[in-house]
One Martini backbone bead per residue (centre of mass of N, CA, C, O) as a GRO file, in nm:
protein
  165
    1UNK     BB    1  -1.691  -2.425   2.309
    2UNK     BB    2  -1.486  -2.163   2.281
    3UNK     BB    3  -1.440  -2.174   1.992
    4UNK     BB    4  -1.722  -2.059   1.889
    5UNK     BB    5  -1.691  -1.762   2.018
    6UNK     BB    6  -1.422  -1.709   1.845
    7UNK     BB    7  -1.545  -1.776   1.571
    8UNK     BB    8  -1.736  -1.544   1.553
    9UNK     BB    9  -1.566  -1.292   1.681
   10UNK     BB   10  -1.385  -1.312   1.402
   11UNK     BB   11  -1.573  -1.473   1.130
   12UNK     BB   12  -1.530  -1.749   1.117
   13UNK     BB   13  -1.694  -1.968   0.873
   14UNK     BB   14  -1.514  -2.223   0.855
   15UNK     BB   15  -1.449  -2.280   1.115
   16UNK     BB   16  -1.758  -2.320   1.222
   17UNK     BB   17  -1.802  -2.578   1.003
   18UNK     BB   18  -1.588  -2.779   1.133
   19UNK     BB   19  -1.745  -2.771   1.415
   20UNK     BB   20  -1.999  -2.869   1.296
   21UNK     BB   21  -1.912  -3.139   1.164
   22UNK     BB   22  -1.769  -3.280   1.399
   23UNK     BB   23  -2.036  -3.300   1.564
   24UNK     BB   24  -2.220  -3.442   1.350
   25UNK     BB   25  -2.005  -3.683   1.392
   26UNK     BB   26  -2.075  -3.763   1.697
   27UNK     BB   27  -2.377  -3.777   1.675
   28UNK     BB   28  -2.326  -4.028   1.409
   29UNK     BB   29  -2.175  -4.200   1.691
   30UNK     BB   30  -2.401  -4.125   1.961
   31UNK     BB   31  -2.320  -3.850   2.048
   32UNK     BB   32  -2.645  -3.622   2.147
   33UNK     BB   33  -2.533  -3.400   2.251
   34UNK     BB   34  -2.363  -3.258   2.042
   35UNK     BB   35  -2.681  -3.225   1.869
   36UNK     BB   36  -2.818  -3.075   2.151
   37UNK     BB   37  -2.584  -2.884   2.267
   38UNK     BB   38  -2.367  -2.820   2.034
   39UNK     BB   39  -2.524  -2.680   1.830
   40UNK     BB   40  -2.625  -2.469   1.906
   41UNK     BB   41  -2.448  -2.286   2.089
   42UNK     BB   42  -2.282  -2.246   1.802
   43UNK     BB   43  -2.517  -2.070   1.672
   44UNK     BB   44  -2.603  -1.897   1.887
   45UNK     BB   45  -2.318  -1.750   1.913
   46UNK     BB   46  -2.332  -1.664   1.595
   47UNK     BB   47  -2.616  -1.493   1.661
   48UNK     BB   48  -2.453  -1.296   1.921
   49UNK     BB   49  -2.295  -1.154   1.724
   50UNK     BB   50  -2.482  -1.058   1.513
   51UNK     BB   51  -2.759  -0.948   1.684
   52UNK     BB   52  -2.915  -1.241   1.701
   53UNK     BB   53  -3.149  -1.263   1.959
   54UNK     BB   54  -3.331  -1.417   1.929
   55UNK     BB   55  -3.184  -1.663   1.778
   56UNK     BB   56  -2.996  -1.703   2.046
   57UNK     BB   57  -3.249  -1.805   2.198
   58UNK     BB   58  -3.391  -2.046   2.040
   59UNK     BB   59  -3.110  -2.216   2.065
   60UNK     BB   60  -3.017  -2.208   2.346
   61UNK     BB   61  -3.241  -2.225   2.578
   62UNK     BB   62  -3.285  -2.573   2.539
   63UNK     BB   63  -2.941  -2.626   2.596
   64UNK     BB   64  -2.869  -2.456   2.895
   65UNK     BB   65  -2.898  -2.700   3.083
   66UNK     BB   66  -2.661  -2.916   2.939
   67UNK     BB   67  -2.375  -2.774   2.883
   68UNK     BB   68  -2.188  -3.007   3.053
   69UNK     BB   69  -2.215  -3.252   2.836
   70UNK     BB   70  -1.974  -3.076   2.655
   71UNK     BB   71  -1.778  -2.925   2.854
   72UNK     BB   72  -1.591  -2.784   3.026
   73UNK     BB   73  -1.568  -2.467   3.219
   74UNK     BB   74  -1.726  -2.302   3.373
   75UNK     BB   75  -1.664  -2.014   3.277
   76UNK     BB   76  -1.738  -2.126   2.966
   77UNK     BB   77  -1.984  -2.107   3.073
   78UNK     BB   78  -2.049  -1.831   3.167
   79UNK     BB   79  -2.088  -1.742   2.876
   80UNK     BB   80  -2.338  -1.848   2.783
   81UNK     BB   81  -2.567  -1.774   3.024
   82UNK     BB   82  -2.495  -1.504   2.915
   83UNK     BB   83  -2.579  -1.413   2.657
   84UNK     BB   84  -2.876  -1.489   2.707
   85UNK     BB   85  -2.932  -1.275   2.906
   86UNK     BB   86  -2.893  -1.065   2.710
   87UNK     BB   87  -3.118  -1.157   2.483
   88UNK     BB   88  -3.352  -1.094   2.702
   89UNK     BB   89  -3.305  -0.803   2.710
   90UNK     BB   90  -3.258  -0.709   2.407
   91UNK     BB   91  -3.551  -0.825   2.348
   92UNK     BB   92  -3.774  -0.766   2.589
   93UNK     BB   93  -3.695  -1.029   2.808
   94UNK     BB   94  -3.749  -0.968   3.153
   95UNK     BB   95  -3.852  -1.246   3.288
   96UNK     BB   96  -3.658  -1.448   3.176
   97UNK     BB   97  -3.404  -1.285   3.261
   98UNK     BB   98  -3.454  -1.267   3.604
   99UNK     BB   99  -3.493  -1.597   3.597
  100UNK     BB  100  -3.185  -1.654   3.486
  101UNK     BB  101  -3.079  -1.490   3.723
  102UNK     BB  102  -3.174  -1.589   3.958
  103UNK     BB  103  -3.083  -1.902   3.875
  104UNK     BB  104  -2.731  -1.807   3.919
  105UNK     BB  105  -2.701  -1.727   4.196
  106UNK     BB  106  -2.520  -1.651   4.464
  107UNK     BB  107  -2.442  -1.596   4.791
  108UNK     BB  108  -2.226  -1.417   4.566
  109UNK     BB  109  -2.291  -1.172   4.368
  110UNK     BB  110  -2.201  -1.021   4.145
  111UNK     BB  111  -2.217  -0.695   3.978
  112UNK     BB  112  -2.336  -0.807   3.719
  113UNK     BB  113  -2.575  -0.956   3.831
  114UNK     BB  114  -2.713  -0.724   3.946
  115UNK     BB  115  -2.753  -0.545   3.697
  116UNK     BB  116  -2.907  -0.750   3.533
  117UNK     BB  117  -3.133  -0.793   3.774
  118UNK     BB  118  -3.217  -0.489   3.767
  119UNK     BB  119  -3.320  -0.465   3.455
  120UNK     BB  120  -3.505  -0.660   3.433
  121UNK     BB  121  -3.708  -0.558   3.653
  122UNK     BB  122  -3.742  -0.300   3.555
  123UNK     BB  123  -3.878  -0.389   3.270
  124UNK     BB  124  -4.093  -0.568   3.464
  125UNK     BB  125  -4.181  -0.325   3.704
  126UNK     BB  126  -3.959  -0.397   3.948
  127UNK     BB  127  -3.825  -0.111   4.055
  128UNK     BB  128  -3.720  -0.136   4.346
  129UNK     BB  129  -3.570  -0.351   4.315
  130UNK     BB  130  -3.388  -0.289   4.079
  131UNK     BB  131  -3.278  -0.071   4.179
  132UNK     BB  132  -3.117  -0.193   4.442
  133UNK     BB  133  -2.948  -0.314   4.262
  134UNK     BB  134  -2.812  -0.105   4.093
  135UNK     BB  135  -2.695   0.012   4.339
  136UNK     BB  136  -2.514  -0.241   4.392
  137UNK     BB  137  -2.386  -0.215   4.145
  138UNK     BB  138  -2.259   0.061   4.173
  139UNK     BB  139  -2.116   0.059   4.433
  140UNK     BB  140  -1.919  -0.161   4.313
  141UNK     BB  141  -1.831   0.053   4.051
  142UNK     BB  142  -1.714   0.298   4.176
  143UNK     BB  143  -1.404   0.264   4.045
  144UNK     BB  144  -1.516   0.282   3.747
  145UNK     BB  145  -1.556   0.397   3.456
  146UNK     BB  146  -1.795   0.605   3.400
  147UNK     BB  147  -1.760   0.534   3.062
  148UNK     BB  148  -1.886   0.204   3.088
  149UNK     BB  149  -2.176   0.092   2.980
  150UNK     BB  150  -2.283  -0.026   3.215
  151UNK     BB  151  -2.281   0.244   3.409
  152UNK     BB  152  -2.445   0.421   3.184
  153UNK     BB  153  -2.715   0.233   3.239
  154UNK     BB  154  -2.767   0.269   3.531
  155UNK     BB  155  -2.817   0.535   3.514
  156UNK     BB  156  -3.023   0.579   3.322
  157UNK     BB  157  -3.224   0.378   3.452
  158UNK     BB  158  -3.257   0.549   3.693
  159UNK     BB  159  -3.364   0.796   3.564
  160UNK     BB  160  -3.589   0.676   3.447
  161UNK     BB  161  -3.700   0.626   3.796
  162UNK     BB  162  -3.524   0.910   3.908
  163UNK     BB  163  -3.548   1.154   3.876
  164UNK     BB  164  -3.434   1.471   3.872
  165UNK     BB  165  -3.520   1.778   4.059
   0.00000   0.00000   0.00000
């Protein structure tokens, strides 16, 4: 399934219509799953290249939690996993995005999962909480790029709860 990431990203919609093909042949063979979470997936992927976001929710949202049926390593799924948690912030559906980042934490979640359930938090009106993640995400991050789009965000939006006096 990294194969339709990989083709999304490029442009290449001959080769995206060969990995639909070959899906809905295995389909055809009776594996449903193919149909039912792979085909999603790949058009899924190929909606939020092109930042449509509500579409990326639509196709994967139903088909994100059978993802292991279609093969592939964690690292694999959770690059859809983020995608989608992606398409629910960009989209201001921020109690879904909440929802689905806090079904991923585990006992040490990463500084990105911070950041993203902080933004969902703020989004959703959950500003302590929210902040308080956003700051273990910036303290994460304290010696990264200061102008890489994730930091200029945390910034962004601590300020918008937290004016400066």
């Amino acid at each position: 399934m990294i194969a339709a990431l990989a083709l999304a990203g490029a442009d290449n919609e001959a080769g995206k219509n060969s990995l639909v093909a070959g899906l809905e042949k295995l389909g055809e063979q009776g594996r449903a799953t193919a149909v039912e979470v792979g085909l999603p997936l790949v058009e899924g992927a190929w909606a939020f290249a092109r930042g449509n976001y509500a579409e990326t929710i639509r196709l994967m949202a139903p088909a994100i939690d059978r993802i292991e049926g279609v093969g592939g390593s964690n690292a694999q799924h959770e690059v859809y996993w983020d995608a989608l948690i992606e398409a629910y912030l960009r989209t201001e559906r921020f109690a879904d995005a909440e929802a689905l980042q806090g079904s991923r934490l585990d006992p040490r979640p990463t500084v990105r999962d911070l950041f993203r359930l902080g933004w969902a938090q703020i989004g959703a009106g959950k500003l302590e909480d929210g902040a308080a993640n956003l700051r273990q995400a910036a303290d994460g991050w304290r010696d990264a790029d200061a102008g890489s789009p994730e930091v200029a965000e945390i910034h962004q939006l601590l300020e918008r709860i937290e004016p400066v006096h």
